[in-house]
C-alpha positions as CSV (number, residue, x, y, z in Angstrom):
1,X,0.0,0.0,0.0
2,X,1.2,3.7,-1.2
3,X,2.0,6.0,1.5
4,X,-0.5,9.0,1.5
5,X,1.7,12.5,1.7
6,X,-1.0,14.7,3.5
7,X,0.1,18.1,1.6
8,X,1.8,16.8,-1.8
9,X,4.3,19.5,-2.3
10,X,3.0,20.6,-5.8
11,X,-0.1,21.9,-4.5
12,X,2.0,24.7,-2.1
13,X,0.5,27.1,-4.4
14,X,2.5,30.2,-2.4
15,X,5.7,28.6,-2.6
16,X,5.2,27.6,-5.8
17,X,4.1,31.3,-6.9
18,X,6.8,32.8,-5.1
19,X,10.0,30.6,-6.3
20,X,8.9,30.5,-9.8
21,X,8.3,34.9,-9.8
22,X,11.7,34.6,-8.3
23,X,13.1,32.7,-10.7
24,X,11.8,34.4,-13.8
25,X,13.7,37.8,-12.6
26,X,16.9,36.5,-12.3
27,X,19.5,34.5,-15.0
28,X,18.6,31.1,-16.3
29,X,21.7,29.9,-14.2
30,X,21.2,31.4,-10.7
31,X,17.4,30.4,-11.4
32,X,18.7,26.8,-11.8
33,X,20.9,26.7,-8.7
34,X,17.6,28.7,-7.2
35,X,15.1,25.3,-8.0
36,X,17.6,22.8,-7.4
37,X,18.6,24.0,-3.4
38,X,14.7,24.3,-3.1
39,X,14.4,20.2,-4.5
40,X,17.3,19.7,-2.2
41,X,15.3,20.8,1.0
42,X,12.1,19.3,0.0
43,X,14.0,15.7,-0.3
44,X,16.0,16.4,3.1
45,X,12.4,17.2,5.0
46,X,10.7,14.6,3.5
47,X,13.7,12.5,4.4
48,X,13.5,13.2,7.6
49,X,9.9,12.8,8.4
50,X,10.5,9.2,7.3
51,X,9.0,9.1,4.1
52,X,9.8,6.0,1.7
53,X,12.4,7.2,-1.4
54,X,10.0,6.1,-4.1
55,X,7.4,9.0,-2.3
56,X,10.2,11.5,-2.5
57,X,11.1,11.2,-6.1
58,X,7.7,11.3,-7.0
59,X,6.8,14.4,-4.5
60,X,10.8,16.4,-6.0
61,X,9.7,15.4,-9.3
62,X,5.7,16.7,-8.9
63,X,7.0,20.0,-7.6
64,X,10.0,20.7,-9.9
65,X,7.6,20.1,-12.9
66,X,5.2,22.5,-11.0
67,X,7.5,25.5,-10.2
68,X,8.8,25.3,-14.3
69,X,5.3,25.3,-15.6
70,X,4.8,28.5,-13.0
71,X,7.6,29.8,-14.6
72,X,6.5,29.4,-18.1
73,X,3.4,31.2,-17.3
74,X,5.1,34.0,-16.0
75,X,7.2,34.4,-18.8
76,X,4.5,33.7,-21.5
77,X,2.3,36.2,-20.0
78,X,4.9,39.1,-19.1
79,X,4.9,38.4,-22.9
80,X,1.7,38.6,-23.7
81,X,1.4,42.4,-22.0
Protein backbone atom coordinates (compact mmCIF):
# COMPACT_ATOMS: atom_id res chain seq x y z
CA UNK A 1 0.00 0.00 0.00
CA UNK A 2 1.16 3.66 -1.20
CA UNK A 3 2.03 6.00 1.54
CA UNK A 4 -0.54 8.99 1.53
CA UNK A 5 1.67 12.46 1.69
CA UNK A 6 -1.00 14.75 3.49
CA UNK A 7 0.07 18.05 1.57
CA UNK A 8 1.79 16.75 -1.76
CA UNK A 9 4.32 19.52 -2.30
CA UNK A 10 3.04 20.59 -5.81
CA UNK A 11 -0.06 21.94 -4.46
CA UNK A 12 1.98 24.75 -2.13
CA UNK A 13 0.45 27.06 -4.41
CA UNK A 14 2.54 30.21 -2.41
CA UNK A 15 5.74 28.56 -2.61
CA UNK A 16 5.21 27.59 -5.76
CA UNK A 17 4.09 31.26 -6.88
CA UNK A 18 6.81 32.78 -5.08
CA UNK A 19 10.03 30.63 -6.35
CA UNK A 20 8.91 30.54 -9.84
CA UNK A 21 8.35 34.85 -9.76
CA UNK A 22 11.66 34.65 -8.30
CA UNK A 23 13.08 32.67 -10.75
CA UNK A 24 11.77 34.45 -13.77
CA UNK A 25 13.67 37.82 -12.58
CA UNK A 26 16.94 36.48 -12.28
CA UNK A 27 19.51 34.48 -15.03
CA UNK A 28 18.62 31.11 -16.27
CA UNK A 29 21.66 29.85 -14.24
CA UNK A 30 21.20 31.40 -10.71
CA UNK A 31 17.37 30.43 -11.36
CA UNK A 32 18.73 26.79 -11.84
CA UNK A 33 20.92 26.74 -8.70
CA UNK A 34 17.62 28.68 -7.18
CA UNK A 35 15.14 25.30 -7.96
CA UNK A 36 17.63 22.85 -7.39
CA UNK A 37 18.64 23.96 -3.45
CA UNK A 38 14.74 24.33 -3.12
CA UNK A 39 14.41 20.21 -4.53
CA UNK A 40 17.27 19.67 -2.23
CA UNK A 41 15.33 20.78 0.97
CA UNK A 42 12.09 19.35 0.00
CA UNK A 43 13.97 15.66 -0.31
CA UNK A 44 16.04 16.44 3.05
CA UNK A 45 12.40 17.15 5.05
CA UNK A 46 10.71 14.61 3.52
CA UNK A 47 13.72 12.45 4.42
CA UNK A 48 13.51 13.16 7.59
CA UNK A 49 9.89 12.78 8.36
CA UNK A 50 10.47 9.20 7.33
CA UNK A 51 9.01 9.09 4.11
CA UNK A 52 9.80 5.99 1.67
CA UNK A 53 12.37 7.25 -1.42
CA UNK A 54 10.05 6.09 -4.10
CA UNK A 55 7.38 8.99 -2.29
CA UNK A 56 10.23 11.45 -2.54
CA UNK A 57 11.05 11.21 -6.12
CA UNK A 58 7.74 11.33 -7.01
CA UNK A 59 6.84 14.35 -4.54
CA UNK A 60 10.75 16.36 -6.04
CA UNK A 61 9.73 15.40 -9.26
CA UNK A 62 5.74 16.69 -8.85
CA UNK A 63 7.02 20.02 -7.60
CA UNK A 64 10.04 20.67 -9.89
CA UNK A 65 7.56 20.11 -12.94
CA UNK A 66 5.16 22.49 -10.98
CA UNK A 67 7.53 25.50 -10.23
CA UNK A 68 8.85 25.28 -14.26
CA UNK A 69 5.33 25.34 -15.63
CA UNK A 70 4.78 28.51 -12.98
CA UNK A 71 7.61 29.84 -14.61
CA UNK A 72 6.55 29.42 -18.14
CA UNK A 73 3.45 31.20 -17.33
CA UNK A 74 5.06 34.05 -15.97
CA UNK A 75 7.20 34.44 -18.78
CA UNK A 76 4.52 33.70 -21.46
CA UNK A 77 2.32 36.18 -19.96
CA UNK A 78 4.93 39.09 -19.12
CA UNK A 79 4.87 38.36 -22.90
CA UNK A 80 1.74 38.61 -23.74
CA UNK A 81 1.41 42.39 -21.96
Amino acid sequence: MGVVVPFPAARHRGRITKTASYMASISRDHAEKHLSEQLRRLVASLEKKGIEPDTIERERSAYNAAVRAAVWRLIILRGAS
